[in-house]
N, C-alpha and C positions, 0 to 999 in steps of 0.2 A: 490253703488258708494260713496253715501258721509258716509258712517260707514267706508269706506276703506280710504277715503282722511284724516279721521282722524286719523286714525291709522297711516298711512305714516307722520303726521306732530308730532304725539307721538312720534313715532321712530328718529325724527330727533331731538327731544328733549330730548334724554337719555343721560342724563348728564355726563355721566361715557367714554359717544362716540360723544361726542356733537360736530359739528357743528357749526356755529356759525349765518347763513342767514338762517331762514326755509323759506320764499320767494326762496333766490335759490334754497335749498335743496328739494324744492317742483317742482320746474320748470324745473329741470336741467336733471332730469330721466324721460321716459313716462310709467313708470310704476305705474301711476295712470290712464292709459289711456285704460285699461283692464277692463274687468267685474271679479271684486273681489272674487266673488263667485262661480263662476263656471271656472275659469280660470284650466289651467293644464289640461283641460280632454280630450288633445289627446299630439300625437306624436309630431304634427305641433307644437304644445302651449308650448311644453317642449322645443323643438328647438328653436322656436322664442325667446323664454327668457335665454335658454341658448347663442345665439347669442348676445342679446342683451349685457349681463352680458361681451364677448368677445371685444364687441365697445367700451366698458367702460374701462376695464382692461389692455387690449392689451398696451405693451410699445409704446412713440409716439420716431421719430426721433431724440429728444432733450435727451429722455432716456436713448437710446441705446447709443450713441456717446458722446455728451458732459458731461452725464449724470458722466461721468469715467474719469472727466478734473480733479478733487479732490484730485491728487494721488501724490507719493514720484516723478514718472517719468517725467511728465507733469508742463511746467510753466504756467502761468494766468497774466494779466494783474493786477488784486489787489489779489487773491481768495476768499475765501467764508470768513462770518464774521465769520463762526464756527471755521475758522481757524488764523482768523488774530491777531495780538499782539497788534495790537492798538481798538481789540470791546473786553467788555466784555460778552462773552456769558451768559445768564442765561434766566431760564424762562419766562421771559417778553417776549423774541424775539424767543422762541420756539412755530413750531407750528406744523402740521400733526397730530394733534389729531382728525382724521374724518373718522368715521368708516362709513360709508355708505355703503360700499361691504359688512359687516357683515347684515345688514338692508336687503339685495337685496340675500343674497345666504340662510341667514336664511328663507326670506319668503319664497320660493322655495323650501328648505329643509323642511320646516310645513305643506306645501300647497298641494306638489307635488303627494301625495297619493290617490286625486282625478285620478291621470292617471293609475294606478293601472289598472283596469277593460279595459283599453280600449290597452293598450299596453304590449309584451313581457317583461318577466321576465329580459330578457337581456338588454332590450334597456331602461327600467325602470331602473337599476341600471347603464346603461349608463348616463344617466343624472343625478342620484345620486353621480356620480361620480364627472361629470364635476363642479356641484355646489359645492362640497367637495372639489375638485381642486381647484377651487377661493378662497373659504376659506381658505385654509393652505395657499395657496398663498400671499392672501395680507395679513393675519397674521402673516404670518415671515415677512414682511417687517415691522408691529408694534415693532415687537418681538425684530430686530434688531435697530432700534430707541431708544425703550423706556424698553429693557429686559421684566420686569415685566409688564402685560398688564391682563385687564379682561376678562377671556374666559365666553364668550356665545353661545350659542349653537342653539336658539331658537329665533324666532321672540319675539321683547318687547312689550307690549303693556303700555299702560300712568299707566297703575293702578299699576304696578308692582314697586313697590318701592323698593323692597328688592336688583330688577339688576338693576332700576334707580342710586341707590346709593352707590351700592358694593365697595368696595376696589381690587383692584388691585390681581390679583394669581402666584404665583411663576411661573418662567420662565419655567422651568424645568416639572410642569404640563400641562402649556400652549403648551410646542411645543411637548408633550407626544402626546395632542390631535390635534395638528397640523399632526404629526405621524398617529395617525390612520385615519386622514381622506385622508392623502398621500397614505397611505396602500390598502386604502379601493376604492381608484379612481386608483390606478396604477392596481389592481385586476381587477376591472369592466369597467372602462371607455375601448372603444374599436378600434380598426383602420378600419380598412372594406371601407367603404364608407367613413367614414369619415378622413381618412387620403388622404387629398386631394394634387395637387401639385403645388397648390399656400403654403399647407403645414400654412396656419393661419384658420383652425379651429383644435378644442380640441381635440386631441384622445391618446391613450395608446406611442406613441413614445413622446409625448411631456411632458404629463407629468410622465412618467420616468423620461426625461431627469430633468426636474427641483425637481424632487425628487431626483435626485444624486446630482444637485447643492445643495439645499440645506441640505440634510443629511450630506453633506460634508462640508459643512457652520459650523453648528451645531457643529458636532464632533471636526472639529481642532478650534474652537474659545475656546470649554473650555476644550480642551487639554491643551493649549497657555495661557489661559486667567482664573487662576486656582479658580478664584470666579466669583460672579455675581455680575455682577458691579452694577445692582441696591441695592442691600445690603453691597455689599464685603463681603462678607460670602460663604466661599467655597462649592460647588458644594455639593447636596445631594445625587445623583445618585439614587433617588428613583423609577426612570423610568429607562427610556433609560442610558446605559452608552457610553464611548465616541467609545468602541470596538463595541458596537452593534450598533450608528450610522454610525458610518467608513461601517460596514459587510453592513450595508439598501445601503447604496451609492454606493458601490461597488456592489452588487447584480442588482439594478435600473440601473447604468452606462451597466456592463455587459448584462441586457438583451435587452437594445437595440443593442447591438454591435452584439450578435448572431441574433436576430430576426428584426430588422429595414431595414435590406437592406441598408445604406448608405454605402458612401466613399468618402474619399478625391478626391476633382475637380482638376486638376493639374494645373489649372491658378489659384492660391492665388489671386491677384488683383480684379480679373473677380466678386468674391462673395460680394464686394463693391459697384461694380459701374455698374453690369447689374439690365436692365430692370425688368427685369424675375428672381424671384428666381432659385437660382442654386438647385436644391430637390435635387442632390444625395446627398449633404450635409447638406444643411438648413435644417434641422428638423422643426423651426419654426418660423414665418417671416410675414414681412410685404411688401404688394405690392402696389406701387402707381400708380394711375388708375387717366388720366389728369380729366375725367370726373364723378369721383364716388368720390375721398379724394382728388385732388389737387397734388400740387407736395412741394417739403419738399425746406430748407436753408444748408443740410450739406456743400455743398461747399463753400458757401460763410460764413458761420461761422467758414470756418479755410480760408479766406481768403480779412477779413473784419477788419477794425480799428476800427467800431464804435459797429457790433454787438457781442455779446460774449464780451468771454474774451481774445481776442486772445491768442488762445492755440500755444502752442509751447514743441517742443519734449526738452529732456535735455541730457545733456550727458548722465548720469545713462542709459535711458535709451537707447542711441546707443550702449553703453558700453555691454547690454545683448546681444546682436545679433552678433554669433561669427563667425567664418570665414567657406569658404565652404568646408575646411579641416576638417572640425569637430572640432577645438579646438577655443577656446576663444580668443580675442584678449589681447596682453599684456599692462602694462602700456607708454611702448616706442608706443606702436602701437594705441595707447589712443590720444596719443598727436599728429595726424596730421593734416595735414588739412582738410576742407573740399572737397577738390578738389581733393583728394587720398582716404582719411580713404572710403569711400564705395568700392574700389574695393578690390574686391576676399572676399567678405563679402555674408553674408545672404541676398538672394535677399527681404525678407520681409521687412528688413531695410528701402530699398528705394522705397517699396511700402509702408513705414508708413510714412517717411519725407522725404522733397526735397533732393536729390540728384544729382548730376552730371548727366546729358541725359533724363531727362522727358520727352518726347513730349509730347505736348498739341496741342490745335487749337489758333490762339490768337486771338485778335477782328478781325480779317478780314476774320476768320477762316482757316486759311493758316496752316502748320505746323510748329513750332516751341518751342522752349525750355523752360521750365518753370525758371523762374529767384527767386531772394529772394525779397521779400518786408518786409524790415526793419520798418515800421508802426505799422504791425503788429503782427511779428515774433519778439519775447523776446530775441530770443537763438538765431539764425541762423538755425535751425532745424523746418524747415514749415511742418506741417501738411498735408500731401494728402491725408492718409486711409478715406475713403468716396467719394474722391473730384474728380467729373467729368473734366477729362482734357479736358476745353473747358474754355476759360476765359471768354466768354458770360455769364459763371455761378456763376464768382467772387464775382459779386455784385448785384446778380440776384435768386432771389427766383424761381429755374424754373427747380429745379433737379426731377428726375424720377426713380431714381435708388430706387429699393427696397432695403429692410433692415431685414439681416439675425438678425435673435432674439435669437437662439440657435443653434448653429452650430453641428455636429459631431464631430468636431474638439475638442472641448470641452468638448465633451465625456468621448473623449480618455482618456483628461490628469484628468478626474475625476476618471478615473478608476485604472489610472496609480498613479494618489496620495494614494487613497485610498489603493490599493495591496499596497503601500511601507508603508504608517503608519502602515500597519498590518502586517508587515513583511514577506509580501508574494510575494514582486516582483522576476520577474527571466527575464533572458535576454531573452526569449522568448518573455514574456509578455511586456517589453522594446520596442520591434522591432517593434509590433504591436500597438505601442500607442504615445509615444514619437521618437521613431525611424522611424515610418511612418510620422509623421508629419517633421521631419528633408529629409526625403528620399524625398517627396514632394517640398519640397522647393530647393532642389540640394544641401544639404549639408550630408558629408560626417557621416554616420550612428557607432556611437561609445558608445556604453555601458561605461556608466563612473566609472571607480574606483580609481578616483584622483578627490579632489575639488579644480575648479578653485579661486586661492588664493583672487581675488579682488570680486568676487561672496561670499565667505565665510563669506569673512569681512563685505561685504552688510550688510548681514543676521546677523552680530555677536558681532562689532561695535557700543558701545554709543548707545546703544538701553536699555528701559526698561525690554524688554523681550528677548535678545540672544539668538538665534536658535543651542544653545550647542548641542542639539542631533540631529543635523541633519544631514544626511549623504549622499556624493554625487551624488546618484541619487534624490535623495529630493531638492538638490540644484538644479539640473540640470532641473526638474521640474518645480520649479519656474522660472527656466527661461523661459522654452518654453511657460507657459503660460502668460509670458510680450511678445515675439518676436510675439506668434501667437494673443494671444487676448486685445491688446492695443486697449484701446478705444469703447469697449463693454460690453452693458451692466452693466455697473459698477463693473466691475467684478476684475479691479484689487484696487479699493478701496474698494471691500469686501474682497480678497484678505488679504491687508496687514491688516484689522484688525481682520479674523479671524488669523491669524500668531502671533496677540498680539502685530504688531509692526506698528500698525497706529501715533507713531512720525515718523517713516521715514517723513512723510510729513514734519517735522518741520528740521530735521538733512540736509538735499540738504547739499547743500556747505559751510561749517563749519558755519552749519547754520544760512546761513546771506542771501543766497541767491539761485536763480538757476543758473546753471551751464550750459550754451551751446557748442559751436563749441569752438575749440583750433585755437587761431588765432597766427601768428609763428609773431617772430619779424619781419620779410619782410612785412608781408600781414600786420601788426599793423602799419607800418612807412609809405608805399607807396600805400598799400590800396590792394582789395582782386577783381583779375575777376573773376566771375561766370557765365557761360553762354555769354559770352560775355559785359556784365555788370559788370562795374567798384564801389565798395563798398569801401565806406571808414570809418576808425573810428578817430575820430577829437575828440580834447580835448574839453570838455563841460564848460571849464575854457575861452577857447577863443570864446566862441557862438555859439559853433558848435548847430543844431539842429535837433533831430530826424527826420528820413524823408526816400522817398522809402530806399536810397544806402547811408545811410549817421547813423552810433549810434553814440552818443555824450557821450564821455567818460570822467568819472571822477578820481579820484584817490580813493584808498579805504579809504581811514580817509575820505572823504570828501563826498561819496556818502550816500544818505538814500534810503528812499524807493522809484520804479521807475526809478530808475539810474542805468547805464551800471557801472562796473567796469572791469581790468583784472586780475586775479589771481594772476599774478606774477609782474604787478606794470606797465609794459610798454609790456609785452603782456599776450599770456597764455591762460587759460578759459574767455571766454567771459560770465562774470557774471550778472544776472538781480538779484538786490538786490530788497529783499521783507521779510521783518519779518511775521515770522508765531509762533505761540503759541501749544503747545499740554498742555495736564494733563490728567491722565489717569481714569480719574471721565469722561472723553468724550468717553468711548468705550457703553456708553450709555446717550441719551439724555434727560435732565429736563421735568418733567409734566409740559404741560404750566400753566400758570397763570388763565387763562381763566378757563381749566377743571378742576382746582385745586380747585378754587373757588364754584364754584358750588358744586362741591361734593369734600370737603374737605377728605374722604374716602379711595381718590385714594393716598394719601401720595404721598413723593416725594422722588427721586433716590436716593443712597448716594452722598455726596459730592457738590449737587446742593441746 
């Protein structure tokens, strides 16, 4: 035990993956609380510590949801520094350099050979899997931080100097063997028993599914994104190219879609805010149990002034969510009110933001209509995806709704990108992918061969990298994956930077600001009802002050940051002015300071 306690406080001191508390870093795991030596020599011992590995890894609440507040669609009350135009980002204030899942899947991978003798060839390579599963896993999440990262493979011990102090290995090798150890868990890891329908432990439909997300990461980031932005030195293609990660993703998407048994649930809402994971869909998920984890804050983090960031939807993104005709809405049809623009729209819409007719319970628990609160809502576009209608939960840490982590939903449109970058889509495969998720929602099922003109421009517009070859069903695409998966996962702020267009975050409203609801000259002079509640916008020149029904408006010469203005001077979009910064040295993150110093080795990005 104590030859093993030492090794564990080596390991936290590998300068190259350092840490920075070994008190914590020794206290915080109990896997010093095993017999070192004889550990792994049964079935039980392999499970237990692949469980263990799953407490640790598993996305929490804050993940899955706000995790995706970072995006071109979504406003924030300040955003992140990474993003802001008044912090200088740079290595001093970077951090995530903590490799400890390398420490815990390595030991496991060195160790695990002691179970050999006592278990099947199958279920031996079953947990060879799962541990290889963690590893690609939290390695792409380095991978996309920091590109260039040091691949190891093996537990470190303190004497080993040569991977105490290594330099850094080209992206390109690293997610080679990120690759095979995806390869090699999507082969062996298995479903049986362990595909259970709480649906949160590890087997062969999960990690497919996150092998199709990221192989599809992967491939369109340096399609889009034609160097490595830790050198800027274009792509070697000495491994994988961007056709054979597009074919892995696409092969990974497709064999769960023949083999997994899911489907679309037909209440969209329902996979938010039940209890119970929905399994025909949730492939993988987390469930909150009042008595084993407690219960989570999603609700009252889209309906709180003080915690968060008060999120808030923007026009952009009402603007994706097109009518139940099938077709888009136009720019006349852009501009109305609140109190209209949701009808004969995509019903997702107003299960992601307030809309006209919510029921809810309100404090007395009675029924009644959800209203706007101006405190906290930037835009006029409140937040509900997640949010238990019950206002007892507004300001109340006491939600229970579990949390889908990977949907089928998401499958689809991996499968469906992937067929079109390889020029293999057909209206069949359409029907089945994106055409199912539209048919689900009750909008009208239409194979596109026209691009909708204000989507194009999105995508085309004042960008660094213009989506020139993209073609209408590639548009149409990214839309479904804003209408269907806002707010998961982070998945549309991986999104726009494997696209190569992570400025949208900074471009919003000629970028100066966010952009919410269209308040018409009546509703800007005389004030706006919603639900019965009377909203007003008062000049911020005469004292008006923020408050539930009350933005204080300014003029646009006059506003800075935190101030409402309106597009058009005296009414219009209702704008939350907020400077934000892009450079495209940000599609990857500075070695911090910290790991820098220690092992001077690991060099630093371009540009930083």
């Amino acid at each position: 035990m104590k030859r093993f306690f030492h090794l564990i406080a080596a390991a936290a001191a590998v300068t190259g993956f350092v840490s920075c508390n070994i008190d914590e870093f020794l206290t915080r795991e109990p896997i010093n609380e095993f017999r070192a030596e004889t550990y792994f020599g049964s079935e039980a011992e392999l499970e237990m510590y692949a469980n263990g590995m799953l407490n640790s890894y598993m996305s929490d609440y804050t993940e899955v949801a706000s995790g995706d507040a970072y995006n071109d669609l979504i406003a924030t009350k300040t955003s992140t520094d990474f993003f802001r135009a008044d912090v200088d980002w740079n290595s001093s204030k970077q951090g995530s350099w903590s490799w400890g899942f390398l420490r815990r899947t390595n030991y496991m991978l060195d160790n695990m050979s002691r179970a050999k003798e006592h278990v099947s060839e199958e279920i031996y390579n079953h947990y060879e899997g799962v541990a290889r599963f963690w590893r690609a896993y939290n390695y792409m999440s380095r991978i996309k931080l920091f590109s260039d990262v040091p691949w190891v493979d093996h537990y470190v011990f303190h004497t080993d100097n040569e991977t105490l102090y290594a330099g850094r290995d080209d992206r390109e090798y690293v997610f080679h063997m990120v690759a095979e150890d995806l390869k090699f868990a999507c082969e062996h890891v298995m479903n049986g028993d362990f595909k259970t329908d709480e649906r949160s432990v590890i087997c062969k439909d999960i990690v497919e599914s996150f092998a199709s997300r990221i192989f599809l990461y992967e491939a369109t980031f340096r399609k889009n994104i034609t160097v490595n932005p830790a050198t800027n030195q274009p792509w070697k293609n000495n491994y994988e190219t961007v056709e054979d990660l597009l074919r892995l993703a696409q092969t990974y998407a497709k064999d769960v879609i023949d083999n997994g048994g899911y489907k679309l649930v037909s209440n969209y809402p329902d996979l938010f805010i039940s209890k119970k994971l929905l399994s025909d869909e949730v492939i993988y998920g987390k469930t909150f149990l009042t008595d084993v984890n407690g219960r989570h804050s999603y609700t009252r983090y889209f309906h709180s002034s003080t915690l968060g960031q008060q999120y808030s939807g923007t026009k952009d993104l009402v603007r994706m969510f097109m009518k139940l005709d099938g077709t888009p809405i136009s720019e006349a049809e852009a501009k109305q009110s609140i109190l209209t623009e949701f009808k004969g729209r995509d019903p997702r819409l107003a299960a992601t933001v307030l809309g006209p007719g919510r029921e809810i319970l309100n404090a007395s628990g009675k029924p009644t209509h959800e209203t706007i609160d101006f405190t906290f809502c930037k835009t006029g576009y409140q937040i509900v995806k997640w949010c238990i209608p019950d206002a007892s939960h507004f300001q109340n840490s006491i939600d229970e709704n579990s949390i889908p982590i990977i949907r089928y939903a998401e499958i689809l449109l991996n499968y469906a990108e992937a067929c079109n970058e390889l020029g293999e889509m057909t209206e069949d495969i359409w029907n089945k992918t994106v055409g199912a998720l539209r048919e689900r929602a009750g909008i009208k099922n239409i194979y596109p061969t026209a691009m909708d003109p204000w989507l194009y421009d999105y995508y085309t517009k004042g960008l660094d990298h213009p989506a020139t070859d993209i073609n209408a069903v590639g548009l149409e695409i990214r839309r479904e994956r804003v209408t269907e998966l806002t707010f998961e996962s982070e998945l549309r702020q991986n999104d726009i930077y494997r696209y190569g267009q992570a400025d949208l975050v900074v471009r919003r409203f000629e970028n100066v600001g966010w952009a919410g609801i269209w308040v018409t000259p009546q509703e800007a002079s005389s004030g706006l009802t919603f639900e019965g509640e009377e909203y007003k916008f008062k000049s911020a020149k005469a004292g008006a002050v923020n408050s539930t029904t009350v933005y204080p408006i300014k003029s646009r010469e006059e506003a800075v940051n935190t101030d409402w203005f309106f597009s058009e001077g005296d009414h219009g979009y209702l704008v939350y002015k907020y400077a934000l910064k892009w450079e495209p040295r940000k599609y990857c993150r500075p070695i911090p300071d910290q790991a820098y110093t220690i092992n001077p080795n690991l060099g630093q990005n371009y540009g930083w």
